[in-house]
Predicted model as a PDB file, atoms N, CA, C, CB and O in Angstrom, pLDDT in the B-factor column:
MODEL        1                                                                  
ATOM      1  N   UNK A   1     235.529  65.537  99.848  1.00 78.00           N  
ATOM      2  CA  UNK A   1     234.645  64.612  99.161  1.00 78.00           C  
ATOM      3  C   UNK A   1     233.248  64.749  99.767  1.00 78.00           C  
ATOM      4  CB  UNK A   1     235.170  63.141  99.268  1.00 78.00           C  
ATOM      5  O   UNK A   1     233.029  64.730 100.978  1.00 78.00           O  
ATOM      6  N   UNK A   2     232.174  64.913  98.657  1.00 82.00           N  
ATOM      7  CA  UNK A   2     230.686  65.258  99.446  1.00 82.00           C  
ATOM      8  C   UNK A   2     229.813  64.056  98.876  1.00 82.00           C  
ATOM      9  CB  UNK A   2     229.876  67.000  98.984  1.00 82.00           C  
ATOM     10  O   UNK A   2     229.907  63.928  97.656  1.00 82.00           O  
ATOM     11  N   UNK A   3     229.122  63.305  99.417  1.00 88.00           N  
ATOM     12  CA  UNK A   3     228.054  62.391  99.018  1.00 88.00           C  
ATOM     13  C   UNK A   3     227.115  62.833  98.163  1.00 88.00           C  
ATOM     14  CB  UNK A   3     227.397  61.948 100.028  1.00 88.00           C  
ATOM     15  O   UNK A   3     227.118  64.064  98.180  1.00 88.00           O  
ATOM     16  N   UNK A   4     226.117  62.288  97.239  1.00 89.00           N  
ATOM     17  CA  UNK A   4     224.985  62.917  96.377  1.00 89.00           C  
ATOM     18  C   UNK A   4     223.692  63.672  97.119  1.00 89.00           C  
ATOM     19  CB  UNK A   4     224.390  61.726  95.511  1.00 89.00           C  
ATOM     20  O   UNK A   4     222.934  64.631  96.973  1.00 89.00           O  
ATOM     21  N   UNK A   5     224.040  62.317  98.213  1.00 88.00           N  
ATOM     22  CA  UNK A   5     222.442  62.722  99.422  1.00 88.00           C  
ATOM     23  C   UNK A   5     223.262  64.505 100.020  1.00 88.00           C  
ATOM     24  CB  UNK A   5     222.207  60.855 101.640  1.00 88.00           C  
ATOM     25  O   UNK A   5     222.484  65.456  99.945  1.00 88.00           O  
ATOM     26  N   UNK A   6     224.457  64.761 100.456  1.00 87.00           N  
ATOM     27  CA  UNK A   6     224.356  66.041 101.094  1.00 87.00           C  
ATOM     28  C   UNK A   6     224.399  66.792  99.521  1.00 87.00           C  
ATOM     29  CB  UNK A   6     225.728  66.439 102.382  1.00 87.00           C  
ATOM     30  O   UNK A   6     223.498  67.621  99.387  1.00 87.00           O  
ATOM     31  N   UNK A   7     224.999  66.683  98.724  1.00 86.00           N  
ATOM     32  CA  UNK A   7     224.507  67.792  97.598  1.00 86.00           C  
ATOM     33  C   UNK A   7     222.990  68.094  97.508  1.00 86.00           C  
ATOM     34  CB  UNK A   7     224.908  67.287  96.113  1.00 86.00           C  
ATOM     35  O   UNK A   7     222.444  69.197  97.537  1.00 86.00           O  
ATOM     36  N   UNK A   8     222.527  67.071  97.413  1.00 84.00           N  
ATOM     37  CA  UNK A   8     220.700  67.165  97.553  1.00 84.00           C  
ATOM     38  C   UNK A   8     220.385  67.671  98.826  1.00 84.00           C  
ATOM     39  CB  UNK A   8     219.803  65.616  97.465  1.00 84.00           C  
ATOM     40  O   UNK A   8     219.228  68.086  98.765  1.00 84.00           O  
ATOM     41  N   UNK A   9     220.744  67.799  99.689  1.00 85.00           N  
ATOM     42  CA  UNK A   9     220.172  68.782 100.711  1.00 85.00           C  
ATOM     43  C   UNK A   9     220.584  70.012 100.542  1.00 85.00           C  
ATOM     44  CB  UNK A   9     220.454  68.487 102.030  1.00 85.00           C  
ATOM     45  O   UNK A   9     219.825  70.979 100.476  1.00 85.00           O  
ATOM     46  N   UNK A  10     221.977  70.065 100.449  1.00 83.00           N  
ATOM     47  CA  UNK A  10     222.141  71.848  99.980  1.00 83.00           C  
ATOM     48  C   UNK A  10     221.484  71.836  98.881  1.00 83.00           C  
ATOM     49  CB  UNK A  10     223.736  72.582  99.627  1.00 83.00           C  
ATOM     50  O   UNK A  10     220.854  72.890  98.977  1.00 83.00           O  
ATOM     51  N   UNK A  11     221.141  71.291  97.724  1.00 81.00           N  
ATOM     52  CA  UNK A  11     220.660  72.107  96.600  1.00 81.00           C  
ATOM     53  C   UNK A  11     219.182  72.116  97.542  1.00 81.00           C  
ATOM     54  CB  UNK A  11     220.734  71.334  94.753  1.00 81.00           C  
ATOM     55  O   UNK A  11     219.104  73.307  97.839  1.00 81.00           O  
ATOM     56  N   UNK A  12     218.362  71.648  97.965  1.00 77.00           N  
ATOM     57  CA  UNK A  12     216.970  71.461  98.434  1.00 77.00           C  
ATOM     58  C   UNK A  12     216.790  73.168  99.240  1.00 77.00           C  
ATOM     59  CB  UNK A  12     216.831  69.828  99.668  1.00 77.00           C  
ATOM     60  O   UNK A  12     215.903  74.012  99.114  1.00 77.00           O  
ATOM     61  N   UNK A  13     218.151  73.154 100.127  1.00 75.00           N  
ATOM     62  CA  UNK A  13     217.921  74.144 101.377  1.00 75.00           C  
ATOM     63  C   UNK A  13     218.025  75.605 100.315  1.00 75.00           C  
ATOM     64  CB  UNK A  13     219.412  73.982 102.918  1.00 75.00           C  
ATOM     65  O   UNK A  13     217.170  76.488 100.255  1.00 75.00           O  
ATOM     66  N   UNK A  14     219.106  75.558  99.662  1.00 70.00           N  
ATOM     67  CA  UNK A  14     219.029  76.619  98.712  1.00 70.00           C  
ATOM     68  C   UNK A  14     217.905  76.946  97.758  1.00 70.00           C  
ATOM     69  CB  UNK A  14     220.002  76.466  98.008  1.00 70.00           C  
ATOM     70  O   UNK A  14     217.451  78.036  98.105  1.00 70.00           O  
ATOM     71  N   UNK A  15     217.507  76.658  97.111  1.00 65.00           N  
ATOM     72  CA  UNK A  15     215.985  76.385  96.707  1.00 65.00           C  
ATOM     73  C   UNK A  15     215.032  76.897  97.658  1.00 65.00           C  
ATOM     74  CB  UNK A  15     215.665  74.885  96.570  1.00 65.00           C  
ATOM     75  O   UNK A  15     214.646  78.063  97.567  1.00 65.00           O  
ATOM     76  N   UNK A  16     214.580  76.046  98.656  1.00 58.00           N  
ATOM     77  CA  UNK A  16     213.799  76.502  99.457  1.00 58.00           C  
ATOM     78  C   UNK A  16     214.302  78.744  99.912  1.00 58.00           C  
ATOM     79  CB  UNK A  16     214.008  75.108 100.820  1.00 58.00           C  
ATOM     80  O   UNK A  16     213.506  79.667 100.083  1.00 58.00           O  
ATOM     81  N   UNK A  17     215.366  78.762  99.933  1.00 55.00           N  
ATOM     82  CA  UNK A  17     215.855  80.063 100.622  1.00 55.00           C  
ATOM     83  C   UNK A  17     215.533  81.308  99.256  1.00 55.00           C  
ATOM     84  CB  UNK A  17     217.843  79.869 101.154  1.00 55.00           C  
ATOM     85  O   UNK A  17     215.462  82.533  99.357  1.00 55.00           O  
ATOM     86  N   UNK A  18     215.407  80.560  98.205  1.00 54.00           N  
ATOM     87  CA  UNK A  18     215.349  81.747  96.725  1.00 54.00           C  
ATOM     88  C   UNK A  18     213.508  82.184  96.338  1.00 54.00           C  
ATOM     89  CB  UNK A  18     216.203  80.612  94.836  1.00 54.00           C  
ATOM     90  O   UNK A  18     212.999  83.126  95.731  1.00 54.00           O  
ATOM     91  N   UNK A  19     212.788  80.647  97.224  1.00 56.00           N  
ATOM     92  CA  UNK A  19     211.748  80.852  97.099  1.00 56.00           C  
ATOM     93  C   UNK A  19     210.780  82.109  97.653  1.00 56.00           C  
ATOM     94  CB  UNK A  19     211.524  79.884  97.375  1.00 56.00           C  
ATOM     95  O   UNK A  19     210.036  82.936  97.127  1.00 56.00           O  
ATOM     96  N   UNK A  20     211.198  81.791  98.957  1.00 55.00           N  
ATOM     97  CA  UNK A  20     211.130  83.320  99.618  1.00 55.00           C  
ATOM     98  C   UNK A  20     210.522  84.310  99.006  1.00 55.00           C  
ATOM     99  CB  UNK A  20     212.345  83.912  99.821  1.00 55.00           C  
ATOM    100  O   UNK A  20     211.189  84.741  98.065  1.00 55.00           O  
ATOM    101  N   UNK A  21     208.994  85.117  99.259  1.00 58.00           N  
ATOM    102  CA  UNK A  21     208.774  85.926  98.816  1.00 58.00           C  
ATOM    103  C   UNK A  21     210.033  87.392  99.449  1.00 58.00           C  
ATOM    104  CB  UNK A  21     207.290  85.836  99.005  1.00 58.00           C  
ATOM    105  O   UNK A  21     210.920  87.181 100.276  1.00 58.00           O  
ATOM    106  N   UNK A  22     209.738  88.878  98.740  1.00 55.00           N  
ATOM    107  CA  UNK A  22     210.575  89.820  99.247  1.00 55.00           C  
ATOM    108  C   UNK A  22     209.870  90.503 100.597  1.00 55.00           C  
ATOM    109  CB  UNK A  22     210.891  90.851  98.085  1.00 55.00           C  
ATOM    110  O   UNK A  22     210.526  91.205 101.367  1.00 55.00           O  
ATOM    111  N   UNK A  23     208.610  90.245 100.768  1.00 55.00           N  
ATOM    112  CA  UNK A  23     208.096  91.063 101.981  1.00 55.00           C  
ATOM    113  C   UNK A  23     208.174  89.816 103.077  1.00 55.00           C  
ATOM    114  CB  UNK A  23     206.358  91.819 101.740  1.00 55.00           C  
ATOM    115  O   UNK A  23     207.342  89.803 103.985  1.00 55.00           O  
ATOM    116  N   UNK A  24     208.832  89.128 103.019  1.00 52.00           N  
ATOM    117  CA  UNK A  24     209.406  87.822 104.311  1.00 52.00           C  
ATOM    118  C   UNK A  24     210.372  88.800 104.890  1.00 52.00           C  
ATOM    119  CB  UNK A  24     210.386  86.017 103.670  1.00 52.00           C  
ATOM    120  O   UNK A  24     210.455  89.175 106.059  1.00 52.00           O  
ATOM    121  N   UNK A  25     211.246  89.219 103.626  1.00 54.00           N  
ATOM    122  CA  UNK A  25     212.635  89.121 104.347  1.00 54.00           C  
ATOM    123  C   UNK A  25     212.489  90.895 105.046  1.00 54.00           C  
ATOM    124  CB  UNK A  25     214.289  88.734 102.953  1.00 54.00           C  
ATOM    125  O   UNK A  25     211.822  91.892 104.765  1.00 54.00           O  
ATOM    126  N   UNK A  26     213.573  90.515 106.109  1.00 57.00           N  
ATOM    127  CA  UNK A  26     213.254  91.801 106.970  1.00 57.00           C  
ATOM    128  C   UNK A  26     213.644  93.270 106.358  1.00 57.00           C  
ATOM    129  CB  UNK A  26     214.058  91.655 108.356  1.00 57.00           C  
ATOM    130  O   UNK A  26     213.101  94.355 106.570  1.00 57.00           O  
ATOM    131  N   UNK A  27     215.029  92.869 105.330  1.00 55.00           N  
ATOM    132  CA  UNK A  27     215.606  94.322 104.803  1.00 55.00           C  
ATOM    133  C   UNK A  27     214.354  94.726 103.815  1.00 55.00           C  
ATOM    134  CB  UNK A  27     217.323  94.212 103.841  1.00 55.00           C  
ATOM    135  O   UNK A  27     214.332  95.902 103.453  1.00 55.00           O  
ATOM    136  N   UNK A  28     213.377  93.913 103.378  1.00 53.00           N  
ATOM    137  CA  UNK A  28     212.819  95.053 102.445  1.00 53.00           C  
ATOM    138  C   UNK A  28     211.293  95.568 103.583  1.00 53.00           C  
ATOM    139  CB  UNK A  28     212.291  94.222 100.452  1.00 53.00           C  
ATOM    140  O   UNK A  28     210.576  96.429 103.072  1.00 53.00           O  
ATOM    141  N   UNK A  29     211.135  95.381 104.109  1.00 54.00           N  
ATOM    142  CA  UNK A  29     210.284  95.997 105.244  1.00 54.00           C  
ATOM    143  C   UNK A  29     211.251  97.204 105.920  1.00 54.00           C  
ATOM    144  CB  UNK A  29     209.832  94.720 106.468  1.00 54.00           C  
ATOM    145  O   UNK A  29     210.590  98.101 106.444  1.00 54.00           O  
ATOM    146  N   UNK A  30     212.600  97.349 105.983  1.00 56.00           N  
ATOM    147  CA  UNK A  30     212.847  97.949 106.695  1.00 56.00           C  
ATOM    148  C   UNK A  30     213.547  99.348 105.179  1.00 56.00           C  
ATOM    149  CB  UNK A  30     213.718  97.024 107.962  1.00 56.00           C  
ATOM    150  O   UNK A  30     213.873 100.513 105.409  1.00 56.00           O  
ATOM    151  N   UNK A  31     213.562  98.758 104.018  1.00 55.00           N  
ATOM    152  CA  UNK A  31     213.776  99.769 103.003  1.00 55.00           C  
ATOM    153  C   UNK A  31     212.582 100.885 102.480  1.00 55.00           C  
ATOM    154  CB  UNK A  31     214.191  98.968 101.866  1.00 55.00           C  
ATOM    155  O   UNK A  31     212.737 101.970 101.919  1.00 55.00           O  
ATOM    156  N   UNK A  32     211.220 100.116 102.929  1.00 57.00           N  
ATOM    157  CA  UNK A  32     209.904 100.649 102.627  1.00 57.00           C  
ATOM    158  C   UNK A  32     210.088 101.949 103.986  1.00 57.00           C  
ATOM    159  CB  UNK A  32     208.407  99.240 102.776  1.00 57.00           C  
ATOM    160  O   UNK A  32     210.316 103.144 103.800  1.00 57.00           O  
ATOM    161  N   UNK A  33     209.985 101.554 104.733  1.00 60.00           N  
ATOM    162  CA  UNK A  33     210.116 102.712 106.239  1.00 60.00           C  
ATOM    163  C   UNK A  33     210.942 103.643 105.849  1.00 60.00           C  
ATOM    164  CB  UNK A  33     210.824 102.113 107.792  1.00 60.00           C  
ATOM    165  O   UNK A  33     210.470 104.775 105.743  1.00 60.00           O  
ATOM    166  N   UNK A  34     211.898 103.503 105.638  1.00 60.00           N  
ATOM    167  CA  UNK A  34     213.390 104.669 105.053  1.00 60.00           C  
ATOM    168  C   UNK A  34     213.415 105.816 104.508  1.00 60.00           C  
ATOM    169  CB  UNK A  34     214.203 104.247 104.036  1.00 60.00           C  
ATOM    170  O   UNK A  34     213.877 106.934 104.735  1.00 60.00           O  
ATOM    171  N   UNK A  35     212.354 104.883 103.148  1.00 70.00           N  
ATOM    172  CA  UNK A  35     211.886 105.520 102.015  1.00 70.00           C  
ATOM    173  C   UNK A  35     210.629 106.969 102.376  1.00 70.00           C  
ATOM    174  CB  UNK A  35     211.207 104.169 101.107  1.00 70.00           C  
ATOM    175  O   UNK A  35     210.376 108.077 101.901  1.00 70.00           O  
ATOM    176  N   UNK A  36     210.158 106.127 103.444  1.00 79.00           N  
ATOM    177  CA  UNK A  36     209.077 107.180 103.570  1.00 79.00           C  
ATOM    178  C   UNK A  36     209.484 108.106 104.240  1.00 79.00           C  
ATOM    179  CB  UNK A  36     207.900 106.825 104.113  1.00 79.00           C  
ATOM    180  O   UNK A  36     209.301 109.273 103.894  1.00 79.00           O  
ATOM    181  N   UNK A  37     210.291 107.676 105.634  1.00 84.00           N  
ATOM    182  CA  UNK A  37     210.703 108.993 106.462  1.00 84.00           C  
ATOM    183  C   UNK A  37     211.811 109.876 105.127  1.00 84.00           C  
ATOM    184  CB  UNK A  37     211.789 108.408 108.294  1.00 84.00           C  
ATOM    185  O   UNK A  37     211.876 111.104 105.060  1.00 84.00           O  
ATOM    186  N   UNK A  38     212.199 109.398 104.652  1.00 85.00           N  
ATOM    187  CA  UNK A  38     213.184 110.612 103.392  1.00 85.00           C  
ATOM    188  C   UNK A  38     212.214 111.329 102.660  1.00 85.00           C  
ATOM    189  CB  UNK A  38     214.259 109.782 101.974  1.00 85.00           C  
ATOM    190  O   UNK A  38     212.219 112.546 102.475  1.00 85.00           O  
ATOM    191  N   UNK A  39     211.292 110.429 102.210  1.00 85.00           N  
ATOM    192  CA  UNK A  39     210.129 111.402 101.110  1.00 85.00           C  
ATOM    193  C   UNK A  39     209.562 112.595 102.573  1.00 85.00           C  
ATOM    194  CB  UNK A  39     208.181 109.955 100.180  1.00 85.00           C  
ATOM    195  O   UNK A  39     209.705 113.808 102.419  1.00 85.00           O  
ATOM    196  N   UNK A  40     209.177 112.238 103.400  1.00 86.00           N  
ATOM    197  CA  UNK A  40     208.540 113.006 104.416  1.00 86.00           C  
ATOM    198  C   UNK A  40     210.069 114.404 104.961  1.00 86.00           C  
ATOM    199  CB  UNK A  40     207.936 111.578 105.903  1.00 86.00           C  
ATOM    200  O   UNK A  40     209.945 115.556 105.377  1.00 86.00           O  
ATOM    201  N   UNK A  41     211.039 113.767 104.753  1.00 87.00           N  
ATOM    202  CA  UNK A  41     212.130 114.567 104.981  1.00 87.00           C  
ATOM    203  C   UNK A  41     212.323 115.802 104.021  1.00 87.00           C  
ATOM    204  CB  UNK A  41     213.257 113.718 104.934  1.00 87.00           C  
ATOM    205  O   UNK A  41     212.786 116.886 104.376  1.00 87.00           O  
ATOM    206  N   UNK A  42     211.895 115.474 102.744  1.00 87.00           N  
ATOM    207  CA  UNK A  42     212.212 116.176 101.649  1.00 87.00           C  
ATOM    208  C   UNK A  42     211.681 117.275 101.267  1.00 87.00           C  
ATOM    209  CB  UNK A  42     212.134 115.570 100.813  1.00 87.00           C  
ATOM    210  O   UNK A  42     212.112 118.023 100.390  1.00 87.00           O  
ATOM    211  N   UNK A  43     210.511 117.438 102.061  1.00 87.00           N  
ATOM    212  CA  UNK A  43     209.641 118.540 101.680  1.00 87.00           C  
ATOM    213  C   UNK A  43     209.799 119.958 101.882  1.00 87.00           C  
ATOM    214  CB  UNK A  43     208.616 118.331 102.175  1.00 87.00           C  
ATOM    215  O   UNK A  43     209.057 120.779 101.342  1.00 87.00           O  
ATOM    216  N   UNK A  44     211.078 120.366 102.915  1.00 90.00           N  
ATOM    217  CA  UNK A  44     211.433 121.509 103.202  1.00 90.00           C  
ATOM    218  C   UNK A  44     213.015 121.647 103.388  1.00 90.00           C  
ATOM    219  CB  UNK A  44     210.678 121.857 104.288  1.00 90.00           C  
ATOM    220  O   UNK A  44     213.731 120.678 103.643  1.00 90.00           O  
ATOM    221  N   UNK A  45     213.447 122.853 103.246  1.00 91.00           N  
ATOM    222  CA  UNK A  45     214.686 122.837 103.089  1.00 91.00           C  
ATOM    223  C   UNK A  45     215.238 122.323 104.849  1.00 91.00           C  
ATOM    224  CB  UNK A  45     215.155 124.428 102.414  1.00 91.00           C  
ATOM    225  O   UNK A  45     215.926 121.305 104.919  1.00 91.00           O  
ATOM    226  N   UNK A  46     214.985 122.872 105.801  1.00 93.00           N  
ATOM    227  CA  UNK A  46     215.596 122.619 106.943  1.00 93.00           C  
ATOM    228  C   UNK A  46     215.363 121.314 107.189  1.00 93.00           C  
ATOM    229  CB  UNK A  46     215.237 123.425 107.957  1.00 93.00           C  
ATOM    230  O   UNK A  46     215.966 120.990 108.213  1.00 93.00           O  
ATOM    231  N   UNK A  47     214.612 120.194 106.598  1.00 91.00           N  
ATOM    232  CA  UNK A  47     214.647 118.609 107.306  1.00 91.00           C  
ATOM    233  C   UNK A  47     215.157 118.184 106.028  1.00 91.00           C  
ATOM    234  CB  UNK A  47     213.036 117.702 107.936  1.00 91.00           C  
ATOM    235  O   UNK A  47     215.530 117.015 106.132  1.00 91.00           O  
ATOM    236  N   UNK A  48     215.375 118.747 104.583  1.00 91.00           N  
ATOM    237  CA  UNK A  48     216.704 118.102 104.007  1.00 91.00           C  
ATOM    238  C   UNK A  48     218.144 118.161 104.902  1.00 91.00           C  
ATOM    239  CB  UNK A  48     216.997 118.881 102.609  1.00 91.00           C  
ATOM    240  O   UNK A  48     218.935 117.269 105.211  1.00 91.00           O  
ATOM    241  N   UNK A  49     218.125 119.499 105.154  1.00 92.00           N  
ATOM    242  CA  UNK A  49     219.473 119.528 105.773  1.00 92.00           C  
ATOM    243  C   UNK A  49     219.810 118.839 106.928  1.00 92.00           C  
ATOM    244  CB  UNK A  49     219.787 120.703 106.046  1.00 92.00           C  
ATOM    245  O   UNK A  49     220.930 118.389 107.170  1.00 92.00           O  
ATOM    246  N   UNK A  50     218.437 118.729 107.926  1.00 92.00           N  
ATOM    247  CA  UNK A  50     218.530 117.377 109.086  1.00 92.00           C  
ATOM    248  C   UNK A  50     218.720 116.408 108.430  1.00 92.00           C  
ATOM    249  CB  UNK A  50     217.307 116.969 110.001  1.00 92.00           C  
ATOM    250  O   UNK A  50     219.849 115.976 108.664  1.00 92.00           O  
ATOM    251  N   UNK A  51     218.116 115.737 107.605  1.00 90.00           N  
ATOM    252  CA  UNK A  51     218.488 114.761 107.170  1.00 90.00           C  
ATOM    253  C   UNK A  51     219.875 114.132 106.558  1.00 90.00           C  
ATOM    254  CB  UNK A  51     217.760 114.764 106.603  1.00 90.00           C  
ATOM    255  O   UNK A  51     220.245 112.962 106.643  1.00 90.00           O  
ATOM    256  N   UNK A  52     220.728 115.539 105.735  1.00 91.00           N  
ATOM    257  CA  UNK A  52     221.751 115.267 105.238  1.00 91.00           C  
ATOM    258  C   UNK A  52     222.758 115.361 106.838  1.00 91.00           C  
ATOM    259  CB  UNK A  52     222.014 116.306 103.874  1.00 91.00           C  
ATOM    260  O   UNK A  52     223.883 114.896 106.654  1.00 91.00           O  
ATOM    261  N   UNK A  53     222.594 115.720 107.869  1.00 92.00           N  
ATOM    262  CA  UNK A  53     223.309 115.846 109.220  1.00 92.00           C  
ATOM    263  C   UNK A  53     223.335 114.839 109.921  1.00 92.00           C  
ATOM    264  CB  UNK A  53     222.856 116.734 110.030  1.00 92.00           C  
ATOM    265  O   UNK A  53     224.364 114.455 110.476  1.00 92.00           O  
ATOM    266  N   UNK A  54     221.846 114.059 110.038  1.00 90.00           N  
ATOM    267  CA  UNK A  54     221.187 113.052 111.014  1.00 90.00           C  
ATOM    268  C   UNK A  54     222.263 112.020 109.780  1.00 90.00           C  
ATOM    269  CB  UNK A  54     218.920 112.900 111.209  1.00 90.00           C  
ATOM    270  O   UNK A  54     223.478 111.964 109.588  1.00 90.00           O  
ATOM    271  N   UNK A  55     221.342 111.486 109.300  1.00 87.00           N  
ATOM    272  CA  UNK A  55     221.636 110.027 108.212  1.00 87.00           C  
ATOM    273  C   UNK A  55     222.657 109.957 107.185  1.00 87.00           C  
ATOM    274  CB  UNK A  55     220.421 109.707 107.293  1.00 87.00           C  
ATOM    275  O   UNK A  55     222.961 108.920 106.596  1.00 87.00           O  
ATOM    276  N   UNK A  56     223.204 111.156 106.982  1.00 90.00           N  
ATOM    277  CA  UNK A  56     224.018 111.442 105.428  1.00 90.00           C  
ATOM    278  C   UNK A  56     223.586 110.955 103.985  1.00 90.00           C  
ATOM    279  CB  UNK A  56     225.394 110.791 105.484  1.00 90.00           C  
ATOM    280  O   UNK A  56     224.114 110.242 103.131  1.00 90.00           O  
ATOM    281  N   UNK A  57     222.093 111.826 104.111  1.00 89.00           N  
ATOM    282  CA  UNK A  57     221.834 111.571 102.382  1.00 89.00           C  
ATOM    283  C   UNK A  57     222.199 112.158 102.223  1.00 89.00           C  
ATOM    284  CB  UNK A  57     220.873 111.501 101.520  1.00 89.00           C  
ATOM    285  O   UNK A  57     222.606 112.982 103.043  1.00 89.00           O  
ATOM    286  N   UNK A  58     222.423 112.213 100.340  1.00 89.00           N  
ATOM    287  CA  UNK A  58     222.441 112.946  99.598  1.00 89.00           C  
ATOM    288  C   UNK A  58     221.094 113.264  98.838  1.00 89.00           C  
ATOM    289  CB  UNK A  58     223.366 112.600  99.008  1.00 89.00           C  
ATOM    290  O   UNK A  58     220.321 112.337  98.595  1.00 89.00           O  
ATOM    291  N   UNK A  59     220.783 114.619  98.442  1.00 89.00           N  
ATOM    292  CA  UNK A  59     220.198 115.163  97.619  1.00 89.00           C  
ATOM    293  C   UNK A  59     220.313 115.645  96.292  1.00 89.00           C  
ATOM    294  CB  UNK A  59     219.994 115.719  98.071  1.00 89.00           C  
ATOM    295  O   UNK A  59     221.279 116.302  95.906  1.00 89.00           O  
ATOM    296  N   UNK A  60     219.174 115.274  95.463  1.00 87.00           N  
ATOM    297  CA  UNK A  60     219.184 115.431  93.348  1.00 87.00           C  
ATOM    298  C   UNK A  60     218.400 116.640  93.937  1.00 87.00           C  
ATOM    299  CB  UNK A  60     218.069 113.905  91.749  1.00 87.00           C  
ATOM    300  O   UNK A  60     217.701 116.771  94.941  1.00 87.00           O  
ATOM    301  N   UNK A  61     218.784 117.482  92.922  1.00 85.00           N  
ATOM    302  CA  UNK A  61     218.050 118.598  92.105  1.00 85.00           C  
ATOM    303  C   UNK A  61     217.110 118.390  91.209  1.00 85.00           C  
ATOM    304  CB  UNK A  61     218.822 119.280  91.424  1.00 85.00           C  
ATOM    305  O   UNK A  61     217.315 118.426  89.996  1.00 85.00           O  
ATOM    306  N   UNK A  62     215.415 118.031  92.037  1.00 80.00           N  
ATOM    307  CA  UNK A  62     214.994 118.307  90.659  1.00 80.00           C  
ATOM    308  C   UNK A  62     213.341 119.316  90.546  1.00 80.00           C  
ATOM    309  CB  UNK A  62     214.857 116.619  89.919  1.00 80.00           C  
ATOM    310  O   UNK A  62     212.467 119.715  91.316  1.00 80.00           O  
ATOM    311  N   UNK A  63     213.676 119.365  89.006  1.00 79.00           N  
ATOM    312  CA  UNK A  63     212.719 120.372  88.685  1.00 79.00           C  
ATOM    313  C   UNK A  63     211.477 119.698  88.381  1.00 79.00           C  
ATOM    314  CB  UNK A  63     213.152 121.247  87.563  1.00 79.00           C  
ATOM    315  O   UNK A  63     211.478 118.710  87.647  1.00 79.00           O  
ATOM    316  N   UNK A  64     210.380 120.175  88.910  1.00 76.00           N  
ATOM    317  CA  UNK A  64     208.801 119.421  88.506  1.00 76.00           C  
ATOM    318  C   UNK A  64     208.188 120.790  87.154  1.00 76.00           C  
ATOM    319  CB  UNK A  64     207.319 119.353  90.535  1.00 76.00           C  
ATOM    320  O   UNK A  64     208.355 122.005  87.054  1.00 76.00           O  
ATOM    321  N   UNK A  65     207.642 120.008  86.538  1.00 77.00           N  
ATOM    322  CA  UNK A  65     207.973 120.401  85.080  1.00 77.00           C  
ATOM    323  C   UNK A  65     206.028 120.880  85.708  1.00 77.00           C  
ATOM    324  CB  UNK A  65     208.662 118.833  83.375  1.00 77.00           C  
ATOM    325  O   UNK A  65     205.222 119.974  85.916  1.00 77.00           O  
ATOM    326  N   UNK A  66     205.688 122.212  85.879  1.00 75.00           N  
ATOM    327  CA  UNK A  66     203.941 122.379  86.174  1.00 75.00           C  
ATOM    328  C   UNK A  66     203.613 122.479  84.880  1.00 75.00           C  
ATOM    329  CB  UNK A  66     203.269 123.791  87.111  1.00 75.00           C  
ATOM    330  O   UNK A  66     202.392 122.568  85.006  1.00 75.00           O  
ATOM    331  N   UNK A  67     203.824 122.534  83.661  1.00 73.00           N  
ATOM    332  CA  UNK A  67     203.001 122.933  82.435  1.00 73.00           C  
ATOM    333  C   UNK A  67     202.611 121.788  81.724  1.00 73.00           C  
ATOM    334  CB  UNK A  67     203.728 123.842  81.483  1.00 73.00           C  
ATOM    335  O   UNK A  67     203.490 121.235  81.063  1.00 73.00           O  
ATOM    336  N   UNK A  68     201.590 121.360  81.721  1.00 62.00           N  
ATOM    337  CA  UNK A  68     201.138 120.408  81.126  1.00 62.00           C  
ATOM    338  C   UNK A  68     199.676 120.604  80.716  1.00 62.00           C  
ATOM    339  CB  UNK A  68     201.376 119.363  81.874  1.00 62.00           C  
ATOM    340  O   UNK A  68     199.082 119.716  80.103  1.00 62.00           O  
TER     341      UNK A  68                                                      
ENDMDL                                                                          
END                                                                             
């Protein structure tokens, strides 16, 4: 059995927690960093392959289309 007053604090605390912008929270500061050391990884074949050794990405195939 829960009182109205504690429903109103969880709904209040929850609320407050959705408000939250995304650059508060720590995982997306730490998804921006990731991102870059992989793009910086990607540029040659031997630090793909560190990379797929070190971290276990995976790598897409893709083709950059120069004719435009």
């Amino acid at each position: 059995v829960v009182t109205v007053e504690e429903l109103l604090d969880e709904e209040s605390r929850n609320l407050a927690w959705d408000d939250a912008p995304p650059t508060e929270r720590p995982h997306a500061v730490k998804g921006r960093k990731a991102m870059g050391l992989k793009r910086l990884m990607s540029k040659t074949r031997v630090t793909r392959r560190l990379g797929t050794w070190l971290f276990g990405w995976r790598w897409k195939k893709v083709r950059i289309d120069t004719e435009r």
